[in-house]
BASETOR-531753 format. One line per 4 residues: for each residue x, y, z of C-alpha. Coordinates in steps of 0.1 Angstrom, whole numbers, always signed. Layout:
N
X/Y/Z  ...
END
This chain:
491
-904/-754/+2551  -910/-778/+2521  -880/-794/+2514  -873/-783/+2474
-880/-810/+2448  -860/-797/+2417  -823/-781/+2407  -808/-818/+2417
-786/-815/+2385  -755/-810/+2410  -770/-844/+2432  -779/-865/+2407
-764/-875/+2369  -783/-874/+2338  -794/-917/+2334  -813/-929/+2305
-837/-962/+2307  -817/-991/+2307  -811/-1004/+2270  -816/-1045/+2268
-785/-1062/+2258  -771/-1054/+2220  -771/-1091/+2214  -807/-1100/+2222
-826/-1071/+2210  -809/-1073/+2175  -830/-1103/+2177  -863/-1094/+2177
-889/-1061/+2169  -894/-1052/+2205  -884/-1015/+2221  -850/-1018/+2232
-854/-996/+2263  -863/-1006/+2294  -891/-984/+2317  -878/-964/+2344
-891/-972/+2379  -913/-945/+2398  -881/-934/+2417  -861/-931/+2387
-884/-909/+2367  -888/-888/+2399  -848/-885/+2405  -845/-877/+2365
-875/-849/+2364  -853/-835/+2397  -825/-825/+2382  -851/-801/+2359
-835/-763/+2367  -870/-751/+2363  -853/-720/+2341  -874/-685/+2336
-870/-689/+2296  -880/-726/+2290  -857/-732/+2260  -870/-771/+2257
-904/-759/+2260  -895/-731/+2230  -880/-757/+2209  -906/-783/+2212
-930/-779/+2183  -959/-785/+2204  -944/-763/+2231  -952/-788/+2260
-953/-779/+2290  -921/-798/+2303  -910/-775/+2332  -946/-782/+2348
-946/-820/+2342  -915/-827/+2350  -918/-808/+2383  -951/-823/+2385
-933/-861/+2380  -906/-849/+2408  -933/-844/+2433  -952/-878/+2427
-981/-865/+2413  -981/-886/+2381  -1018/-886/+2375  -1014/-845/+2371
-985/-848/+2353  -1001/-867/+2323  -1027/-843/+2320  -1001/-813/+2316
-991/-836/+2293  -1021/-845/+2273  -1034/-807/+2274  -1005/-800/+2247
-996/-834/+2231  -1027/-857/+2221  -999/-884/+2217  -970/-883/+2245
-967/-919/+2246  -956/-919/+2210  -937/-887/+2208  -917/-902/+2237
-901/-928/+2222  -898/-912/+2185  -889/-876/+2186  -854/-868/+2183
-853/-850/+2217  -812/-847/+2213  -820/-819/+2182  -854/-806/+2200
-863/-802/+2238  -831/-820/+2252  -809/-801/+2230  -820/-770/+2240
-816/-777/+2277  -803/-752/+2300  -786/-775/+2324  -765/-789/+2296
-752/-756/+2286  -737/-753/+2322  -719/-788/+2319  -748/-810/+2337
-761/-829/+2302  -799/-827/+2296  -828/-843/+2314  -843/-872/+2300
-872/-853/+2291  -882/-883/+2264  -879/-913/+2288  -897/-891/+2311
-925/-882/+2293  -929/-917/+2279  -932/-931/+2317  -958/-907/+2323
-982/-915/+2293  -975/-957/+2300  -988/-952/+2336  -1014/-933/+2326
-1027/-960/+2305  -1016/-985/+2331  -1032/-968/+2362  -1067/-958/+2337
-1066/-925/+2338  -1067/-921/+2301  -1102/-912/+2287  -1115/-913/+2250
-1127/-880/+2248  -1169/-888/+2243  -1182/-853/+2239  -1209/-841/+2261
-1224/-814/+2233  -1220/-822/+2196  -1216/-795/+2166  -1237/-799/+2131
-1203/-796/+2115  -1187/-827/+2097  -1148/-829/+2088  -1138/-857/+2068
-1099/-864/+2074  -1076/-878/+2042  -1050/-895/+2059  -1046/-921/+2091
-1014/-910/+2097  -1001/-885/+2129  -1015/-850/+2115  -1048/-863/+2107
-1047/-885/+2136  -1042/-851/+2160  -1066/-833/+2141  -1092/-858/+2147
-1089/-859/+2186  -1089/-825/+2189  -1123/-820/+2165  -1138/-847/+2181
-1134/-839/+2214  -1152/-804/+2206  -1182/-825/+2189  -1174/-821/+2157
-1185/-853/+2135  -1153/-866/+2124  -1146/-891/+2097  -1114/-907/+2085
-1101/-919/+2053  -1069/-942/+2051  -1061/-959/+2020  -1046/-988/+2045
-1063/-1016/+2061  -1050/-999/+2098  -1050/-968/+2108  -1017/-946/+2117
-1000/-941/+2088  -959/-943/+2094  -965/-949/+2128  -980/-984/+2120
-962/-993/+2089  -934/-973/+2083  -915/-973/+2116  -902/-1005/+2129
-916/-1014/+2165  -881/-1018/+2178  -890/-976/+2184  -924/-978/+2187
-941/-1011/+2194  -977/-1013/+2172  -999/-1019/+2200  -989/-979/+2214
-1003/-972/+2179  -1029/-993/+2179  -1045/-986/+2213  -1049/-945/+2203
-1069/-960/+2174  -1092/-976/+2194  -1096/-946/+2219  -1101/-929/+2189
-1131/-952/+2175  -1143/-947/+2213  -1151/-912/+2212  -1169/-913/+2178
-1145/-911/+2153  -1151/-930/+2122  -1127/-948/+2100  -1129/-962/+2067
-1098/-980/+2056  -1089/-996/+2026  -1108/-966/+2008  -1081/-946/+1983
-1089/-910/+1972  -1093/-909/+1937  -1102/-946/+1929  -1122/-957/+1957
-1137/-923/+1962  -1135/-893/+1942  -1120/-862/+1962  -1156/-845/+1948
-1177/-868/+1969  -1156/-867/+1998  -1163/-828/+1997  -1203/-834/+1992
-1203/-855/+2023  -1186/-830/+2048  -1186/-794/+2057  -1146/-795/+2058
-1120/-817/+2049  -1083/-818/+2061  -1055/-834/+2037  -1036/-855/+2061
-1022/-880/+2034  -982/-876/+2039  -956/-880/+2010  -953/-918/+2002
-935/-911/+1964  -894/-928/+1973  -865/-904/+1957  -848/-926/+1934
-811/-931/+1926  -805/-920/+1890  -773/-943/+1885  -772/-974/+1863
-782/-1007/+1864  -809/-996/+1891  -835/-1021/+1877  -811/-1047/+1888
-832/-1080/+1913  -825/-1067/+1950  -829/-1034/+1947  -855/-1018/+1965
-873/-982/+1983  -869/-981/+2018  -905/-977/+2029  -916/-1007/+2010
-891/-1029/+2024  -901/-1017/+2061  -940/-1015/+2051  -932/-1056/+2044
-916/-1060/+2076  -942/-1043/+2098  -968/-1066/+2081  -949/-1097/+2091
-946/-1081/+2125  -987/-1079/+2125  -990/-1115/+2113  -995/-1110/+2080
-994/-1131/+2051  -968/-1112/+2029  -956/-1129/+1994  -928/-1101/+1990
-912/-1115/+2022  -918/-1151/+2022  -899/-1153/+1985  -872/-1133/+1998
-874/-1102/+1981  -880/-1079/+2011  -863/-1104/+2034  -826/-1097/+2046
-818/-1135/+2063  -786/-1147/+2049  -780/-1115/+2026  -754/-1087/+2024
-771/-1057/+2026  -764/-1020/+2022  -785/-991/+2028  -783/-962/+2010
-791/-929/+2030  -781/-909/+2066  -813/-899/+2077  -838/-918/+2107
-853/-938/+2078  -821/-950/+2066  -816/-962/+2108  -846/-980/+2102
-837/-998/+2078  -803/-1007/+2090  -814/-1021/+2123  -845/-1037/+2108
-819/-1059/+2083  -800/-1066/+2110  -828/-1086/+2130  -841/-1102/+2097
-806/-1118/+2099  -781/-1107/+2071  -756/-1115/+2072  -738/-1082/+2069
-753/-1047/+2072  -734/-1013/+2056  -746/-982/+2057  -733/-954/+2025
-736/-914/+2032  -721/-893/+2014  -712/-872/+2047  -692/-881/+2077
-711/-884/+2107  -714/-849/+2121  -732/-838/+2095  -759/-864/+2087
-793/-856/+2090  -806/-881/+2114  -804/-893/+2150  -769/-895/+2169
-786/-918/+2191  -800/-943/+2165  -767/-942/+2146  -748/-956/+2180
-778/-979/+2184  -775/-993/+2151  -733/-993/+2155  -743/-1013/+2189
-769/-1042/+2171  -740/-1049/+2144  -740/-1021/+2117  -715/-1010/+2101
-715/-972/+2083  -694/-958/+2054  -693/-921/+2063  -681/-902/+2030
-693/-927/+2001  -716/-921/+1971  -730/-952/+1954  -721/-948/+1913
-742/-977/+1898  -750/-1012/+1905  -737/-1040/+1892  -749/-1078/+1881
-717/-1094/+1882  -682/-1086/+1908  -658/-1077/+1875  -636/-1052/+1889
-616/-1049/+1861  -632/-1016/+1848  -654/-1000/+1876  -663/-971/+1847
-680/-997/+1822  -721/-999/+1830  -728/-1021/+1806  -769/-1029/+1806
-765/-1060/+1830  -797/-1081/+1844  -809/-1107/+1871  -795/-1106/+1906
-778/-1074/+1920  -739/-1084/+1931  -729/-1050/+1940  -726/-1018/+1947
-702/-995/+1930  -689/-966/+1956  -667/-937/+1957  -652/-919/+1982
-660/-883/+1991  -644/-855/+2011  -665/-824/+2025  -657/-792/+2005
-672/-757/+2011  -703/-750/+2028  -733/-744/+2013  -761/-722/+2014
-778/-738/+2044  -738/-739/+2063  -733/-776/+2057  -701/-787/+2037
-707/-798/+2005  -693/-838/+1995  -670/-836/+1964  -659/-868/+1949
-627/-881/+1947  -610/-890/+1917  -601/-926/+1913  -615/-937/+1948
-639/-964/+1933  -642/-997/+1947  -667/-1029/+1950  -693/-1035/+1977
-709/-1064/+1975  -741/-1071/+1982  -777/-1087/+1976  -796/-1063/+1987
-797/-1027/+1985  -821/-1002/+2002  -827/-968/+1994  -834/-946/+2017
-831/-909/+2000  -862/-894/+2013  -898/-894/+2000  -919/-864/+1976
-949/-856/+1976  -978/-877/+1950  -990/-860/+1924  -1026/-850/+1941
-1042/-826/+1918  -1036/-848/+1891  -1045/-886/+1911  -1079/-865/+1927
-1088/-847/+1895  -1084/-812/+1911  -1063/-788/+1889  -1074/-760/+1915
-1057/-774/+1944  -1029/-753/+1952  -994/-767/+1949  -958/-756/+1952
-931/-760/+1924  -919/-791/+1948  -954/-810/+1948  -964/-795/+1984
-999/-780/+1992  -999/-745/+1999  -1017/-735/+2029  -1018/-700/+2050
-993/-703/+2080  -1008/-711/+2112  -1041/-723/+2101  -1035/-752/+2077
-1061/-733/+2049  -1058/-739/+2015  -1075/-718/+1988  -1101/-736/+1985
-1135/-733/+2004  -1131/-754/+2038  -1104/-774/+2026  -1071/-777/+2047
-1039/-794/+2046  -1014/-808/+2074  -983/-820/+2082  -961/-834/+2053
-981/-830/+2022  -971/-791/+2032  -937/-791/+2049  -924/-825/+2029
-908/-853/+2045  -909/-840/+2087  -911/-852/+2119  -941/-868/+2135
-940/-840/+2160  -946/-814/+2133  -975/-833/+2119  -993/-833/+2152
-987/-796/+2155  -1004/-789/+2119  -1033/-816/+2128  -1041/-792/+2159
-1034/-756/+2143  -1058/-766/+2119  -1086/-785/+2141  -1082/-752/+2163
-1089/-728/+2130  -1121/-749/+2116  -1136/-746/+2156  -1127/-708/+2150
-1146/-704/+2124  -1177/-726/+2135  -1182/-707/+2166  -1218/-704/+2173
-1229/-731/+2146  -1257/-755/+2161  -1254/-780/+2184  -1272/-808/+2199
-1270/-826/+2235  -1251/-858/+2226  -1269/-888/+2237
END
């Protein structure tokens, strides 16, 4: 009889990859886990209860199959397990390392509800995909048969990413329009490569080119090409483009020299990481050596930032939320990552304007001040009654204000959508009262003819996961509806 390769939960404890020493990676951009070793991965996927109701299956956006790779991974049969893994996920490699797993797939895992802690379902799934590539089994996807259809894609970034491998992989001709010089979108310039190191990115891009998709970079939408020609030169078009407009702080003195928008600052620091020539950074303004900084912000791009100031070498890094920790929106695990690498956070703090100068004499007296930032003004907050949506709301506290100094500030308050049918001249395109595309659940349709929309530009500021999911709901609906439309033996 077989010997059973699963349900070690009671034999073997949950064990992440090895994280490199707190000291030395707040040093440097590179990931700060370590790989696991074949026998690892195949201990970890053991302890997989192999459950009748899949509940990190159910919760993954994507819904992976992680029962059957895992088990898969267990038995040694790697090469099978990446293409379980490929079948629901055209990124795995990337998802891996980014994904909260502790609010999706791992937090809904069985075994931890019985005492055991989750499987390492992300470390798992990132082995997989890196051996893969390692061991050659990953393909670009040449079609055999091409379609007469032609989608151009508006956006680089994970949704129109997804949305091109899964067209072009049923022969559609797919084009791609970034208004970056590289292609990827947050992936390559907006999250730091201590999570995801560019050349993961990078190498999708050129499988990508490999199968026939077609990218034109540095081309914006509404001044390099109107949305009108765009439309003339394809049969369908998917709006992939993301929300890149920064929430601002409304307090005073916000104009102050140091201030700046999180995305900007790590956009600046991801060019540096490629090599690049970048004027911002070499004059200091998006650089963090030698400066007191404090973020603004509890969500992963907040973490970002945090970590990413840290290794540019500030000399102090504070992080203001409003909320204590339980109740901030972003990762547990970055947040101990970040405490490890030398952050420090301020759970239940509001900033109340910025000053030029360190008078402390009257905290309540904005007066129009200019040049250098100094400070931050802050007060304290305690957590009231819950809102609508069950989280406690922060109340200020009366005569809590204080002083934090600092040179730099980064604000991290989330991002809104542009302004599209204004920017593309298209009054008709649908919109919410929030700036968001409307599109029909499921398919990614807008109301106009054989246009689409995916991933932020219609749920707002998400997660790469979610993005994905929208690129291939609304690849899947334009195949739909082309059933039966020409096609021609690829040559």
């Amino acid at each position: 009889m077989a010997k059973q390769p699963m349900l070690k939960f009671v034999n073997f404890e949950r064990q992440m990859p090895d994280k490199r020493n707190a000291n030395v990676r707040n040093k440097d951009f590179l990931e700060i886990y370590s790989e696991f070793a074949n026998a690892k991965a195949k201990e970890q996927a053991s302890r997989c209860s192999q459950c009748g109701v899949p509940y990190c299956q159910s919760h993954c956006p994507l819904h992976n199959n992680i029962p059957d790779w895992l088990k898969l991974t267990a038995e040694g049969r790697l090469q099978e397990a990446y293409e379980a893994s490929q079948a629901t996920n055209a990124f795995p490699e990337i998802c891996g390392r980014i994904c909260p797993q502790d609010r999706l797939c791992e937090g809904n895992c069985v075994i931890e509800q019985s005492g055991h802690e989750t499987v390492t379902i992300g470390a798992i799934e990132k082995y997989i995909t890196d051996t893969a590539w390692e061991e050659g089994w990953v393909k670009a996807n040449v079609p055999q048969v091409l379609v007469e259809k032609s989608v151009g894609i508006i956006g680089a970034g994970p949704g129109g990413l997804a949305a091109a491998e899964r067209l072009r992989r049923e022969g559609f001709e797919v084009t791609v329009y970034d208004r970056y010089d590289r292609a990827g979108g947050l992936l390559t310039y907006g999250i730091p490569g201590f999570k995801l190191e560019k050349n993961i990115v990078q190498r999708r891009n050129n499988q990508l080119e490999e199968s026939g998709v077609k990218f034109f970079l540095n081309t914006d939408i509404g001044v390099d090409k109107t949305f009108d020609q765009i439309c003339d030169e394809h049969d369908f078009i998917i709006i992939a483009t993301g929300v890149y407009k920064a929430r601002e702080l409304d307090v005073p003195n916000r104009g102050l020299k140091g201030s700046l928008a999180a995305l900007d600052y790590l956009t600046a620091s991801n060019r540096v990481s490629f090599g690049d020539e970048v004027d911002e950074f070499e004059n200091g303004t998006y650089n963090a050596k030698g400066k007191k900084v404090v973020v603004i912000g509890g969500g992963d791009t907040a973490m970002d930032c945090v970590r990413t100031a840290i290794r540019q070498g500030a000399t102090s890094v504070k992080c203001l939320y409003r909320r204590d920790r339980a109740n901030m929106p972003g990762s547990q695990r970055e947040v101990q990552n970040a405490e490890e690498e030398g952050v420090v956070f301020e759970w239940l703090t509001s900033p109340q304007g910025f000053r030029g100068d360190n008078d402390i004499s009257d905290l309540t007296n904005f007066k129009d001040q200019s040049g250098d930032l100094k400070g931050v003004v802050v007060r304290k907050m305690r957590l009231g009654d819950p809102d609508a949506t069950g989280r406690r709301t922060p109340e200020e506290v009366d005569g809590s204000d204080y002083i934090e100094q600092a040179d730099l500030v980064i604000e991290a308050l989330g991002f809104e959508p542009e302004d599209l049918p204004k920017m593309w001249d298209q009054p008709e395109l649908p919109v919410s009262r929030w700036g968001t595309i409307k599109v029909e659940y499921g398919t990614g349709k807008t109301s106009l003819d054989n246009v689409y929309a995916v991933g932020d530009i219609v749920r707002g500021a998400s997660l790469v996961v979610w993005a994905i999911r929208d690129g291939k709901e609304a690849a899947e609906a334009i195949i739909e509806k082309c059933k039966g439309a020409l096609t021609i033996a690829a040559e």
